[in-house]
PDB file with SEQRES, HELIX, SHEET and CRYST1 records, atoms N, CA, C and O in Angstrom:
SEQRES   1 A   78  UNK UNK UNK UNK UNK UNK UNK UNK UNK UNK UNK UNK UNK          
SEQRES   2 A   78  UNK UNK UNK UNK UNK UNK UNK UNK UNK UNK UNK UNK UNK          
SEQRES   3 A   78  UNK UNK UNK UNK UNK UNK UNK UNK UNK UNK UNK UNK UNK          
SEQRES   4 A   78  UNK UNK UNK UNK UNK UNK UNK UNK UNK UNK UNK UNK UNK          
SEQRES   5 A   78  UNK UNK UNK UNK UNK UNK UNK UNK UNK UNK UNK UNK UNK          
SEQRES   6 A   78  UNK UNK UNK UNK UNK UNK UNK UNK UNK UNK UNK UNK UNK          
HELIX    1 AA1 UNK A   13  UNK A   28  1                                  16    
HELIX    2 AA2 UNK A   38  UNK A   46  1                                   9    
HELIX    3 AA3 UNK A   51  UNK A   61  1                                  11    
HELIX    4 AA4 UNK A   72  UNK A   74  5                                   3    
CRYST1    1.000    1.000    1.000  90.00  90.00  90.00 P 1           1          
ATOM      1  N   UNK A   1      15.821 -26.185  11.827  1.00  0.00           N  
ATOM      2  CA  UNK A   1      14.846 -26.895  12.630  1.00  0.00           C  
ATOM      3  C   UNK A   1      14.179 -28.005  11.823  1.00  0.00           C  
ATOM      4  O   UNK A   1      14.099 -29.132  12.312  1.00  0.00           O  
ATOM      5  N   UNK A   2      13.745 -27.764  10.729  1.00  0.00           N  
ATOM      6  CA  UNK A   2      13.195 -28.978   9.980  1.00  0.00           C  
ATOM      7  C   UNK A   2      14.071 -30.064   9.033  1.00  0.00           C  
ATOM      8  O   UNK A   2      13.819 -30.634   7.972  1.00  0.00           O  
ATOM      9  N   UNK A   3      15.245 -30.065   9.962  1.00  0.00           N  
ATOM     10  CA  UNK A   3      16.234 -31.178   9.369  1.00  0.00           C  
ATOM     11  C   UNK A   3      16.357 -32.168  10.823  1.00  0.00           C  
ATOM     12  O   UNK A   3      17.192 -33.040  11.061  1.00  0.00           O  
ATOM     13  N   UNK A   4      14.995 -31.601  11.841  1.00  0.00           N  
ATOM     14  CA  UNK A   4      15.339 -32.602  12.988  1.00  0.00           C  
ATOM     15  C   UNK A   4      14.013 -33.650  12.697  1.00  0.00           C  
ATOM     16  O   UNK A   4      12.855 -33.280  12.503  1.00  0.00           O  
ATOM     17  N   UNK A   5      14.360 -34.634  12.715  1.00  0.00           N  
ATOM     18  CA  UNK A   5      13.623 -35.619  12.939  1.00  0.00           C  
ATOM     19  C   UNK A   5      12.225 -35.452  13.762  1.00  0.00           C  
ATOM     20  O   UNK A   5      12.397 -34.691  14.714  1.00  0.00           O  
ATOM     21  N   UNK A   6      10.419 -36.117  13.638  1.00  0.00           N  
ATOM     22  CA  UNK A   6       9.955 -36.051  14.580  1.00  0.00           C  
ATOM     23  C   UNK A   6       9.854 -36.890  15.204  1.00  0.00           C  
ATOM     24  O   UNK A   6       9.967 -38.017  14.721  1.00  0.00           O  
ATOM     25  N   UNK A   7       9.488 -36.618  17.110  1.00  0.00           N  
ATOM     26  CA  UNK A   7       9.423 -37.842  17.740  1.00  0.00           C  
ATOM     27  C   UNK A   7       8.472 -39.297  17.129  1.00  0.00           C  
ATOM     28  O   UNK A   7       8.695 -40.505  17.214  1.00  0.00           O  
ATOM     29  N   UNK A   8       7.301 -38.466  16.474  1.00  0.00           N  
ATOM     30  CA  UNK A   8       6.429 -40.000  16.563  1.00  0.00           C  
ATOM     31  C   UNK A   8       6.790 -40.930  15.673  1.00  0.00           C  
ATOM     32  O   UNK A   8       6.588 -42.135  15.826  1.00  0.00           O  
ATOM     33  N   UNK A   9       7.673 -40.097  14.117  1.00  0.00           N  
ATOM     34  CA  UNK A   9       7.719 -41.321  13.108  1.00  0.00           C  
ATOM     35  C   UNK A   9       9.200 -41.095  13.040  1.00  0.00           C  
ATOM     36  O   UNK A   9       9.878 -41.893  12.393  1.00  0.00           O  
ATOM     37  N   UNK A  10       9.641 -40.304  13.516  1.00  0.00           N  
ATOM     38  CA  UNK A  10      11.708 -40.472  12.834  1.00  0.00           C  
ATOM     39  C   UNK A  10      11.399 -39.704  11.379  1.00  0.00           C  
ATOM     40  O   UNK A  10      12.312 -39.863  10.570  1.00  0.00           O  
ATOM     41  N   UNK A  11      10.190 -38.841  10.869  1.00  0.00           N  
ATOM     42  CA  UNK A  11      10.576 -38.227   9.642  1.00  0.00           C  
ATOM     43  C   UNK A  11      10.712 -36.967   9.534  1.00  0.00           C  
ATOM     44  O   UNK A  11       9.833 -36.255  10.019  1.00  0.00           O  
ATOM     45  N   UNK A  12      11.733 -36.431   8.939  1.00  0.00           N  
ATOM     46  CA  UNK A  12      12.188 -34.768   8.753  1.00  0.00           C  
ATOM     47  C   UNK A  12      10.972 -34.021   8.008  1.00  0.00           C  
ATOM     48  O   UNK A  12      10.367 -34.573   7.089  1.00  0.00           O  
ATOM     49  N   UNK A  13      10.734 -33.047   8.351  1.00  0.00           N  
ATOM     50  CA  UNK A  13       9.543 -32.503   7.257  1.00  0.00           C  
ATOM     51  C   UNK A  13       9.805 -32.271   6.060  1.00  0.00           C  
ATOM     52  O   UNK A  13       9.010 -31.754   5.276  1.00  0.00           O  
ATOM     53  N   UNK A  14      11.105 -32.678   5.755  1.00  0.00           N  
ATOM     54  CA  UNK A  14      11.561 -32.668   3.999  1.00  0.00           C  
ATOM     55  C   UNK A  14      10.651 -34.000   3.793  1.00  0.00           C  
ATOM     56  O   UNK A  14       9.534 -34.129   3.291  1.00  0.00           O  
ATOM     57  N   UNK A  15      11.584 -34.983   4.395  1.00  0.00           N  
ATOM     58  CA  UNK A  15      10.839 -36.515   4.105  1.00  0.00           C  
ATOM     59  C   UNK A  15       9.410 -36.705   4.258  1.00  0.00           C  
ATOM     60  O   UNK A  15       8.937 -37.701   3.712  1.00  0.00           O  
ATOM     61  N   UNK A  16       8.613 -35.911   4.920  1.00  0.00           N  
ATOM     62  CA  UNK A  16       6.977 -35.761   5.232  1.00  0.00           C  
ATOM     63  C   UNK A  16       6.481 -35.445   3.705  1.00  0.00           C  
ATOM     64  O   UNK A  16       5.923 -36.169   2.880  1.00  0.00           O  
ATOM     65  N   UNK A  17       6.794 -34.432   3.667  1.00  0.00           N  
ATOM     66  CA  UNK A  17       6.275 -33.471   2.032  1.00  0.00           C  
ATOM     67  C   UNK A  17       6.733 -34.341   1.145  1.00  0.00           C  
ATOM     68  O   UNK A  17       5.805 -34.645   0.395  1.00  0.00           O  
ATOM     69  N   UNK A  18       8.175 -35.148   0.733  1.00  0.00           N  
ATOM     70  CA  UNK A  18       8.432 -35.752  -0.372  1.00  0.00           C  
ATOM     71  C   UNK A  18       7.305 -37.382  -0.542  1.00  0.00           C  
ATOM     72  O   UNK A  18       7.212 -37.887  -1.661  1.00  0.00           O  
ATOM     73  N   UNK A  19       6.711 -37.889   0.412  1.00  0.00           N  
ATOM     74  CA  UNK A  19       6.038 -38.930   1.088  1.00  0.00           C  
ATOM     75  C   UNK A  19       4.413 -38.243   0.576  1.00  0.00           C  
ATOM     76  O   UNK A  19       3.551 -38.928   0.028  1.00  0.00           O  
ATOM     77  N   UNK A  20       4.301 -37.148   0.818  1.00  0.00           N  
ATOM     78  CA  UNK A  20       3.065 -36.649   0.737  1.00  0.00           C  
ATOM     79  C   UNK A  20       2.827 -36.472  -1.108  1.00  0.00           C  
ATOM     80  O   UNK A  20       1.862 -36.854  -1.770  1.00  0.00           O  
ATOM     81  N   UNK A  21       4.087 -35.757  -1.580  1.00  0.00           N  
ATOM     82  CA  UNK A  21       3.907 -35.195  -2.903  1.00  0.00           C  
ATOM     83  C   UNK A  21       4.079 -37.179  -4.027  1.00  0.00           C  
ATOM     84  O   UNK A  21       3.891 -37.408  -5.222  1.00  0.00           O  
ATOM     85  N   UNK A  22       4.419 -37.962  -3.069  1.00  0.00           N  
ATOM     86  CA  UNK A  22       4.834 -38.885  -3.930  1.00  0.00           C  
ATOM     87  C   UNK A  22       3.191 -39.801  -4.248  1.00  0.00           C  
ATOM     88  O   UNK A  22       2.811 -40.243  -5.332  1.00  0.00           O  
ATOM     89  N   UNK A  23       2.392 -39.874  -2.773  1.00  0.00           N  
ATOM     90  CA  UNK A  23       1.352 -40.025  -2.679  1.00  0.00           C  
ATOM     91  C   UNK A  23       0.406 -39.051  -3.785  1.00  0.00           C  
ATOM     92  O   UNK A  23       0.078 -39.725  -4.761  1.00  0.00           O  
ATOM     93  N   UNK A  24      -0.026 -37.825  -3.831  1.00  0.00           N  
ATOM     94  CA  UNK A  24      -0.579 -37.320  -4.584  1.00  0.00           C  
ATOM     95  C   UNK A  24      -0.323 -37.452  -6.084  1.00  0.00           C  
ATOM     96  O   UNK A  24      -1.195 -37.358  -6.948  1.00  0.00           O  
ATOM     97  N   UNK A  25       1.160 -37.712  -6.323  1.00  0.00           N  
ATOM     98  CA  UNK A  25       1.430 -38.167  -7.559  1.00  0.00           C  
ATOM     99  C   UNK A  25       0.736 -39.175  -8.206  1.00  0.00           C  
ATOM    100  O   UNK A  25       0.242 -38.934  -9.308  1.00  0.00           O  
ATOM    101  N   UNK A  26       0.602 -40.431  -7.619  1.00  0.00           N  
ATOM    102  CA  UNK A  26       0.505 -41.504  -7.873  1.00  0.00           C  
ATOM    103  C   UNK A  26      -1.073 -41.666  -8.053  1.00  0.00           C  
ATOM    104  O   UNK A  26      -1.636 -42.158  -9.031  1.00  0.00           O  
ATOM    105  N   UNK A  27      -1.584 -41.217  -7.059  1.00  0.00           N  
ATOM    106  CA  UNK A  27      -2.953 -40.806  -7.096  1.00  0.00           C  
ATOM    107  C   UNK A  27      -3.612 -39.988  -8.701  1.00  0.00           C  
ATOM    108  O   UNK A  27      -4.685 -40.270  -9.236  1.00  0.00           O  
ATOM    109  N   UNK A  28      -2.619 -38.971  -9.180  1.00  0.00           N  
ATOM    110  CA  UNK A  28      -3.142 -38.596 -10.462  1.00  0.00           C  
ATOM    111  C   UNK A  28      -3.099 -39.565 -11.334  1.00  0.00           C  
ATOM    112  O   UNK A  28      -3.987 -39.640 -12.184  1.00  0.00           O  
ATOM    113  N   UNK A  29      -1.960 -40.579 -11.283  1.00  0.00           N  
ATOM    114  CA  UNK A  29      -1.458 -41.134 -12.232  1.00  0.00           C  
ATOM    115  C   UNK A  29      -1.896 -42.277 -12.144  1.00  0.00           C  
ATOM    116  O   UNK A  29      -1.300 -43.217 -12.669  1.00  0.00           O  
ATOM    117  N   UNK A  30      -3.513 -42.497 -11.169  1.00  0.00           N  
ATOM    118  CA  UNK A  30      -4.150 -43.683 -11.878  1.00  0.00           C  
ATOM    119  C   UNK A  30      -3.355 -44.864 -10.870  1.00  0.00           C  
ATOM    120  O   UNK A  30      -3.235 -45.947 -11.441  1.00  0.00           O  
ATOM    121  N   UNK A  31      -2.995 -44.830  -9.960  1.00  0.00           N  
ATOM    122  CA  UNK A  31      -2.093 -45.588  -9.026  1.00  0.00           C  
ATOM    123  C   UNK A  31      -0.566 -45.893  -9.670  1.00  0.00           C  
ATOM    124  O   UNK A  31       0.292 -46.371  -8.927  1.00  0.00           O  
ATOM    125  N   UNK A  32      -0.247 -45.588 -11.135  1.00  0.00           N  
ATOM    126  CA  UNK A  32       0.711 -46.549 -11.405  1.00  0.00           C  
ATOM    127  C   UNK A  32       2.051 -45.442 -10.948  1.00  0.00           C  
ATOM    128  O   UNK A  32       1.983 -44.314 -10.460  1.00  0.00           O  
ATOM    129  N   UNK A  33       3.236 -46.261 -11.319  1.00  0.00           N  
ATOM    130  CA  UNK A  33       4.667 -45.499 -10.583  1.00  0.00           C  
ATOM    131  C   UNK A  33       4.901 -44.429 -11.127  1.00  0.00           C  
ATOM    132  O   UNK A  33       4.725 -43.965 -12.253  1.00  0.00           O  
ATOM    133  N   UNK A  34       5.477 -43.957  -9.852  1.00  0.00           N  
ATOM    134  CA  UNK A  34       5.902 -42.095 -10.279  1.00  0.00           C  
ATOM    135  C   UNK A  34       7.256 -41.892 -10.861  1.00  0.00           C  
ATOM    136  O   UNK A  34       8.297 -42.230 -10.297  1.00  0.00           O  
ATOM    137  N   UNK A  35       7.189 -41.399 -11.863  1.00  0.00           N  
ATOM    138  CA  UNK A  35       8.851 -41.205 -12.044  1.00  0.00           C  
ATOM    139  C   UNK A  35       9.601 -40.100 -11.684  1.00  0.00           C  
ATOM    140  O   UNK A  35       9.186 -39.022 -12.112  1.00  0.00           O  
ATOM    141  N   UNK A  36      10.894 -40.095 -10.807  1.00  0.00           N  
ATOM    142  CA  UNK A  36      11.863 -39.481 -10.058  1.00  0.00           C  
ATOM    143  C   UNK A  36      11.563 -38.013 -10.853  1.00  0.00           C  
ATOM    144  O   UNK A  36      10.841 -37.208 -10.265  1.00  0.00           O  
ATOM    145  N   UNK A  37      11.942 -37.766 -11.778  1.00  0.00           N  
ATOM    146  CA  UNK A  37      11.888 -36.662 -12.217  1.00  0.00           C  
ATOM    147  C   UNK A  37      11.044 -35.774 -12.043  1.00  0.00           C  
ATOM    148  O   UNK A  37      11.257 -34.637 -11.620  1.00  0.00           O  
ATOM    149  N   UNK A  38       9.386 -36.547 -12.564  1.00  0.00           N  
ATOM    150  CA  UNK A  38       8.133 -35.928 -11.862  1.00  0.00           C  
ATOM    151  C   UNK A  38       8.545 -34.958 -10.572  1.00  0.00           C  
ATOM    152  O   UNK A  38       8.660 -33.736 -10.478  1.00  0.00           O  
ATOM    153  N   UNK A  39       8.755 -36.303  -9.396  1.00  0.00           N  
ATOM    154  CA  UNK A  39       8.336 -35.626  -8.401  1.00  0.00           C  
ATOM    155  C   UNK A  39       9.594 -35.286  -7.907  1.00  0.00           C  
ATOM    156  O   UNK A  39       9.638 -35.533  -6.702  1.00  0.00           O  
ATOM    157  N   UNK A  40      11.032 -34.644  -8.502  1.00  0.00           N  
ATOM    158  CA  UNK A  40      11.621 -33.795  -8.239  1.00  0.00           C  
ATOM    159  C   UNK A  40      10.834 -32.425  -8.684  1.00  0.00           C  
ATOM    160  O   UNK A  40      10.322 -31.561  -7.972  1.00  0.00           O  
ATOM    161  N   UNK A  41      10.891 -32.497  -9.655  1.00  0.00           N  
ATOM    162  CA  UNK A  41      10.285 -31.029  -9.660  1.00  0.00           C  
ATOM    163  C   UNK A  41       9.036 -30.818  -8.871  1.00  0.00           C  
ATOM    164  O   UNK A  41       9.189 -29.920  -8.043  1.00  0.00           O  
ATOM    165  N   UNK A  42       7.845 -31.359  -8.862  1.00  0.00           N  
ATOM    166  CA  UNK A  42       6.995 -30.409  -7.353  1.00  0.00           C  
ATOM    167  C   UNK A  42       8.018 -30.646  -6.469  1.00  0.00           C  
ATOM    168  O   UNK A  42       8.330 -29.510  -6.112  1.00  0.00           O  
ATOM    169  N   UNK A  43       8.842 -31.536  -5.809  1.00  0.00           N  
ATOM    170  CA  UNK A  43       9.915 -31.694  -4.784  1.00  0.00           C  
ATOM    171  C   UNK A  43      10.087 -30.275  -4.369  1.00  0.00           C  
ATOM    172  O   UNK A  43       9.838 -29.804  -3.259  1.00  0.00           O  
ATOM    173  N   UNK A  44      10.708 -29.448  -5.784  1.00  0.00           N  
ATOM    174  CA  UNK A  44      11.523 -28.219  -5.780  1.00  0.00           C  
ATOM    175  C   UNK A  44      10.611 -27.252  -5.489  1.00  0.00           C  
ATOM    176  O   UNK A  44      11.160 -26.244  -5.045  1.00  0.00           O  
ATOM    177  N   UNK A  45       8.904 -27.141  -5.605  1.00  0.00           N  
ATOM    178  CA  UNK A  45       8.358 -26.198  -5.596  1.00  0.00           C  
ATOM    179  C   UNK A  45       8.288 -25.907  -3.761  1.00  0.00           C  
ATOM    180  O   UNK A  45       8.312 -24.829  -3.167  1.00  0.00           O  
ATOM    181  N   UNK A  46       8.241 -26.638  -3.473  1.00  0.00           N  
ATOM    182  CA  UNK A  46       8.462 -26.869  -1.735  1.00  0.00           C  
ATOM    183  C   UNK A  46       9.626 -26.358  -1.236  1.00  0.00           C  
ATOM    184  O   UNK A  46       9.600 -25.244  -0.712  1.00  0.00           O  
ATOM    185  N   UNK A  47      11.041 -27.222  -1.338  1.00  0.00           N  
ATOM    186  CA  UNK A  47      11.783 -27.175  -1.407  1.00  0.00           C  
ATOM    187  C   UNK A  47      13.151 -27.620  -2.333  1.00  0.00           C  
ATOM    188  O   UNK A  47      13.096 -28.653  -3.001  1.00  0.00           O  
ATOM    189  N   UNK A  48      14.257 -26.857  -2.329  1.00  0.00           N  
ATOM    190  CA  UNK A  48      15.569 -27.516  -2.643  1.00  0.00           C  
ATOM    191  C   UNK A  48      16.037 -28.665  -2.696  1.00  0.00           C  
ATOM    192  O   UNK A  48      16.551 -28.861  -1.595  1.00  0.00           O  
ATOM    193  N   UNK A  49      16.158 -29.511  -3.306  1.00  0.00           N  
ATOM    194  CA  UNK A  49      16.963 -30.333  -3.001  1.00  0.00           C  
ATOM    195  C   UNK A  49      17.188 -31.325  -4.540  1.00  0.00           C  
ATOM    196  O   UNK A  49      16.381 -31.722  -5.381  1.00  0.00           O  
ATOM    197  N   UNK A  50      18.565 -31.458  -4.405  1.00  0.00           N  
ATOM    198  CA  UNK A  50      19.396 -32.229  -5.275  1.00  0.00           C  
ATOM    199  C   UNK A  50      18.841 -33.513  -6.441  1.00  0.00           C  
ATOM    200  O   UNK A  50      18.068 -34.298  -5.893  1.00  0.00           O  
ATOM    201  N   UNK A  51      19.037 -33.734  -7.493  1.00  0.00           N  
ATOM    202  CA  UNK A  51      17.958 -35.278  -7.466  1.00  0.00           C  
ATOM    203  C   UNK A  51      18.735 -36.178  -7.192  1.00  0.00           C  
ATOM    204  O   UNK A  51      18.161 -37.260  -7.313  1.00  0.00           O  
ATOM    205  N   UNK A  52      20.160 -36.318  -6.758  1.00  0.00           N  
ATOM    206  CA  UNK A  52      20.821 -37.409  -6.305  1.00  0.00           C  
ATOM    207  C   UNK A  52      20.386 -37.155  -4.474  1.00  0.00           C  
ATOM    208  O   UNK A  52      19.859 -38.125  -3.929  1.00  0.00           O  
ATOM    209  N   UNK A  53      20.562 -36.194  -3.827  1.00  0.00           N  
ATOM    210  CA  UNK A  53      19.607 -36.282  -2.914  1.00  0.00           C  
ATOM    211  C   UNK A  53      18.606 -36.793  -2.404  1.00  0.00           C  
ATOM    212  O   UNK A  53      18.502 -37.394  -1.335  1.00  0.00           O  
ATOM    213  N   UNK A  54      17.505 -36.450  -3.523  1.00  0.00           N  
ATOM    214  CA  UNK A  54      15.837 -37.017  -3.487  1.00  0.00           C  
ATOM    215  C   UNK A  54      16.099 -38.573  -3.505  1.00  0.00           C  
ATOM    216  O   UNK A  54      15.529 -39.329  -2.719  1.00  0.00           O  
ATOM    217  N   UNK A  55      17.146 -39.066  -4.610  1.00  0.00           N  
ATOM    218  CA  UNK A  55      17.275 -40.665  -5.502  1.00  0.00           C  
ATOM    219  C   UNK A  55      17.539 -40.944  -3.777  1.00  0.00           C  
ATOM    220  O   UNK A  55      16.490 -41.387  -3.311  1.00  0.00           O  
ATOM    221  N   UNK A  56      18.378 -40.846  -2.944  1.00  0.00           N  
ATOM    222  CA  UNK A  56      19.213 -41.380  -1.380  1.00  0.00           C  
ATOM    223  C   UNK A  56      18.117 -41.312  -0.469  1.00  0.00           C  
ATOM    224  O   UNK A  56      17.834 -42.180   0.357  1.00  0.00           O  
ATOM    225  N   UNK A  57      17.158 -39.599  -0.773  1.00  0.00           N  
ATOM    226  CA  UNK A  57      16.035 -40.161   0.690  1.00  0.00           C  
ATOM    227  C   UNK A  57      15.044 -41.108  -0.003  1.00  0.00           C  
ATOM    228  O   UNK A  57      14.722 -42.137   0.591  1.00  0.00           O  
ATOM    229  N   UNK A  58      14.603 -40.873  -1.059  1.00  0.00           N  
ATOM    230  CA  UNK A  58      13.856 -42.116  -1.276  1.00  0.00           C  
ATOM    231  C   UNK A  58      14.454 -43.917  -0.991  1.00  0.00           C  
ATOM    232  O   UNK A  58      13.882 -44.823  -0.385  1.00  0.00           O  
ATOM    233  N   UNK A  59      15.474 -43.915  -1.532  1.00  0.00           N  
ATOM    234  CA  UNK A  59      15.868 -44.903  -0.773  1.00  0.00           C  
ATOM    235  C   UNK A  59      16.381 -45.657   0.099  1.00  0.00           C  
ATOM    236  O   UNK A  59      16.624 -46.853   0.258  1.00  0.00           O  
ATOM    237  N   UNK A  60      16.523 -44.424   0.779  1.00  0.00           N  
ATOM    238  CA  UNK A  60      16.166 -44.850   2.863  1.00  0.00           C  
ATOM    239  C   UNK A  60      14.674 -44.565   3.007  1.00  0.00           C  
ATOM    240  O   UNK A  60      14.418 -44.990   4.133  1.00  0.00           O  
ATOM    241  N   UNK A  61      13.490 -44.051   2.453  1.00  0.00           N  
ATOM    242  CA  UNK A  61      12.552 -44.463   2.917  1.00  0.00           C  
ATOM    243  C   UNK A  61      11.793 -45.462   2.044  1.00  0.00           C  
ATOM    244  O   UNK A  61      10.569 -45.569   1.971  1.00  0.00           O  
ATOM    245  N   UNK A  62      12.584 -46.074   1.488  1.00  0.00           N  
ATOM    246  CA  UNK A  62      11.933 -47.231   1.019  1.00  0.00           C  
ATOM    247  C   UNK A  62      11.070 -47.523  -0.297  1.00  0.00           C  
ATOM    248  O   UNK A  62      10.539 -48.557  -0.703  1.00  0.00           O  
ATOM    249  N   UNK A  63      11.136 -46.092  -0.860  1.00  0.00           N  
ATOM    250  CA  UNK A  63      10.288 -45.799  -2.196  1.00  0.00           C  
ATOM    251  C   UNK A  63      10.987 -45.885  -3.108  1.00  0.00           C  
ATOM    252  O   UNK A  63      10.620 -45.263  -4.105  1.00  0.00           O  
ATOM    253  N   UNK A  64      11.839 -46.402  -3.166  1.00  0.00           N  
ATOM    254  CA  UNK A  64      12.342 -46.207  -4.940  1.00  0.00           C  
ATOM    255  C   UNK A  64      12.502 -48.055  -5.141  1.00  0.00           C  
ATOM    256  O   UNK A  64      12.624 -48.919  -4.273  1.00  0.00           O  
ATOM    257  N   UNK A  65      12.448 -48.159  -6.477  1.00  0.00           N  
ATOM    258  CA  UNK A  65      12.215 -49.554  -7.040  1.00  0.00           C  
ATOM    259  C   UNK A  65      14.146 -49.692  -6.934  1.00  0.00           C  
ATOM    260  O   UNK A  65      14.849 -48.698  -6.749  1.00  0.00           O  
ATOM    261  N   UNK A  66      14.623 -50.897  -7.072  1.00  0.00           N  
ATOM    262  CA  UNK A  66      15.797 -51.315  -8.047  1.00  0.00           C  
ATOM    263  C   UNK A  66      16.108 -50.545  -9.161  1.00  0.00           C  
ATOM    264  O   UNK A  66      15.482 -50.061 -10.104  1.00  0.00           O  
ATOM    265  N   UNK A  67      17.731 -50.588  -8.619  1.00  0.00           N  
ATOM    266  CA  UNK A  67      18.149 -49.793 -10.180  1.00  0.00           C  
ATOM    267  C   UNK A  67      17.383 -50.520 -11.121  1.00  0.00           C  
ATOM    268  O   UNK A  67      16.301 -50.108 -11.539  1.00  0.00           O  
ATOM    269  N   UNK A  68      17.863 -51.505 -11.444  1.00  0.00           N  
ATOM    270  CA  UNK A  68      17.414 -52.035 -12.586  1.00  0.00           C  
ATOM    271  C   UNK A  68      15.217 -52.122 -12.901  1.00  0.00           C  
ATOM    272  O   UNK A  68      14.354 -52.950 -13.189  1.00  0.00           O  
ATOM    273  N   UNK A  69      15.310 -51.117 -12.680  1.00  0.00           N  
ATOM    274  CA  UNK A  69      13.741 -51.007 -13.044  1.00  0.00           C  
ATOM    275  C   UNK A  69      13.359 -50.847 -14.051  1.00  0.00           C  
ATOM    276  O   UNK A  69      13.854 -50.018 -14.814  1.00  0.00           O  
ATOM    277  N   UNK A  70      12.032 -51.846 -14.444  1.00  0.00           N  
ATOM    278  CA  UNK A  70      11.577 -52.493 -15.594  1.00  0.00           C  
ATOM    279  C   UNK A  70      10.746 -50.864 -16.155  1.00  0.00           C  
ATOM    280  O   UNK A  70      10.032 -50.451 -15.241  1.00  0.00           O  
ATOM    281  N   UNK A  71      10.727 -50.327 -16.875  1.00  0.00           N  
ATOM    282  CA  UNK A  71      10.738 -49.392 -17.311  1.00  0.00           C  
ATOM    283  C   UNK A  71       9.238 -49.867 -18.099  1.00  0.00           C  
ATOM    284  O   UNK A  71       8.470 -48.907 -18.162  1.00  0.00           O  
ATOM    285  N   UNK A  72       8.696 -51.098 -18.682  1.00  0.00           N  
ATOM    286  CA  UNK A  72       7.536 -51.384 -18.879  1.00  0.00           C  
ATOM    287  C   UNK A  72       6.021 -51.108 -18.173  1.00  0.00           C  
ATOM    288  O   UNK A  72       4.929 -50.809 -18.656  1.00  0.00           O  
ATOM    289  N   UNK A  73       6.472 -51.345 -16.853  1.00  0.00           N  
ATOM    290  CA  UNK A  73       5.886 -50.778 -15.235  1.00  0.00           C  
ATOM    291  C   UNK A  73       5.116 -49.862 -15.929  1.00  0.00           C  
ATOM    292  O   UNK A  73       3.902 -50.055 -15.995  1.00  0.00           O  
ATOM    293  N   UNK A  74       5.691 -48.756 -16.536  1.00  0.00           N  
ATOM    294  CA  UNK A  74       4.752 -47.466 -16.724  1.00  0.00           C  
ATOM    295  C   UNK A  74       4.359 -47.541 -17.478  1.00  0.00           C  
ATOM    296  O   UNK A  74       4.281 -46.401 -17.938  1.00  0.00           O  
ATOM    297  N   UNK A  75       3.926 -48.239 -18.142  1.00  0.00           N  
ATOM    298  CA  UNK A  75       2.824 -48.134 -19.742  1.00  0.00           C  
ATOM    299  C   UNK A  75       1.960 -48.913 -19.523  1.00  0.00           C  
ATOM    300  O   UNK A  75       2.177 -50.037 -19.070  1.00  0.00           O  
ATOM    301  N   UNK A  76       0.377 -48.283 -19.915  1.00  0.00           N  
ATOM    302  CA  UNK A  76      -0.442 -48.995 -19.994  1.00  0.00           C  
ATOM    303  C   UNK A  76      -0.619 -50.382 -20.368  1.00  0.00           C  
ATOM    304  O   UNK A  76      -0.039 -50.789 -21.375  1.00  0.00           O  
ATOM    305  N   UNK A  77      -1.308 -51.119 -19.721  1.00  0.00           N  
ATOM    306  CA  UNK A  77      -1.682 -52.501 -20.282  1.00  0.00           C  
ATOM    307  C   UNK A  77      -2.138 -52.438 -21.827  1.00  0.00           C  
ATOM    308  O   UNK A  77      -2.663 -51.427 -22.293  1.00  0.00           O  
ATOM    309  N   UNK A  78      -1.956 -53.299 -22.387  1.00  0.00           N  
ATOM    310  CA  UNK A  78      -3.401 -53.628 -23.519  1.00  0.00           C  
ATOM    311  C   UNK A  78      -4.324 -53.725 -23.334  1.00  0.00           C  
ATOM    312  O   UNK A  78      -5.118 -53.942 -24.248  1.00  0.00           O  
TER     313      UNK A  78                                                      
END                                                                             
Protein backbone atom coordinates (compact mmCIF):
# COMPACT_ATOMS: atom_id res chain seq x y z
CA UNK A 1 0.00 0.00 0.00
CA UNK A 2 2.63 2.61 0.62
CA UNK A 3 4.30 2.18 -2.77
CA UNK A 4 0.96 3.89 -4.11
CA UNK A 5 1.28 7.28 -4.81
CA UNK A 6 -0.96 10.09 -2.97
CA UNK A 7 -3.71 11.82 -4.67
CA UNK A 8 -2.76 15.42 -3.58
CA UNK A 9 1.09 15.47 -4.32
CA UNK A 10 2.00 12.15 -6.53
CA UNK A 11 4.34 11.20 -3.35
CA UNK A 12 4.80 7.55 -2.01
CA UNK A 13 5.21 7.63 1.75
CA UNK A 14 8.77 6.34 1.18
CA UNK A 15 9.33 9.67 -0.81
CA UNK A 16 7.29 11.74 2.08
CA UNK A 17 9.72 10.47 4.99
CA UNK A 18 12.95 10.66 2.71
CA UNK A 19 11.72 14.65 1.94
CA UNK A 20 10.96 14.96 5.61
CA UNK A 21 14.31 13.26 7.02
CA UNK A 22 16.26 15.35 4.30
CA UNK A 23 14.58 18.55 5.67
CA UNK A 24 15.43 17.83 9.34
CA UNK A 25 18.87 17.05 8.25
CA UNK A 26 19.67 20.14 6.86
CA UNK A 27 18.07 21.96 9.53
CA UNK A 28 20.78 20.40 12.07
CA UNK A 29 23.35 21.12 9.77
CA UNK A 30 22.99 24.82 9.95
CA UNK A 31 21.09 24.89 6.43
CA UNK A 32 24.15 23.67 4.52
CA UNK A 33 23.96 20.24 2.15
CA UNK A 34 23.22 16.90 3.36
CA UNK A 35 25.33 14.23 2.36
CA UNK A 36 23.70 10.96 0.74
CA UNK A 37 25.17 8.82 3.16
CA UNK A 38 23.90 10.82 6.19
CA UNK A 39 20.57 10.51 5.22
CA UNK A 40 20.72 6.95 4.02
CA UNK A 41 21.22 5.78 7.16
CA UNK A 42 18.20 7.57 9.21
CA UNK A 43 16.62 6.60 5.56
CA UNK A 44 17.18 2.93 6.93
CA UNK A 45 15.92 3.57 10.42
CA UNK A 46 12.39 4.06 8.78
CA UNK A 47 12.84 2.05 6.13
CA UNK A 48 14.87 -0.27 3.59
CA UNK A 49 16.10 0.87 0.90
CA UNK A 50 19.17 0.60 -1.37
CA UNK A 51 21.60 3.79 -1.66
CA UNK A 52 21.54 3.45 -5.39
CA UNK A 53 17.81 3.49 -4.81
CA UNK A 54 17.73 6.56 -2.44
CA UNK A 55 20.71 8.26 -5.20
CA UNK A 56 17.33 7.54 -8.25
CA UNK A 57 14.44 8.82 -5.82
CA UNK A 58 16.27 11.70 -4.95
CA UNK A 59 16.79 12.41 -8.31
CA UNK A 60 13.37 12.23 -9.56
CA UNK A 61 12.48 14.38 -6.76
CA UNK A 62 14.75 16.81 -7.53
CA UNK A 63 17.18 16.81 -4.50
CA UNK A 64 20.31 15.68 -5.41
CA UNK A 65 23.00 18.21 -6.85
CA UNK A 66 25.07 17.08 -10.22
CA UNK A 67 27.28 14.34 -10.29
CA UNK A 68 29.89 16.45 -10.49
CA UNK A 69 29.35 18.16 -7.09
CA UNK A 70 31.65 20.68 -5.76
CA UNK A 71 32.47 18.92 -2.67
CA UNK A 72 33.72 22.53 -1.21
CA UNK A 73 29.77 23.25 -0.73
CA UNK A 74 30.26 21.54 2.64
CA UNK A 75 32.88 23.29 4.46
CA UNK A 76 32.63 26.12 6.30
CA UNK A 77 33.38 29.54 5.02
CA UNK A 78 36.35 31.48 6.47
Amino acid sequence: MSGIPDVRDGLTHEERVVLWLLHVIQRERGGRNVPTAMLWGRVCEHFYISPEELSAMLARLGARGPATHDTRADEPAP
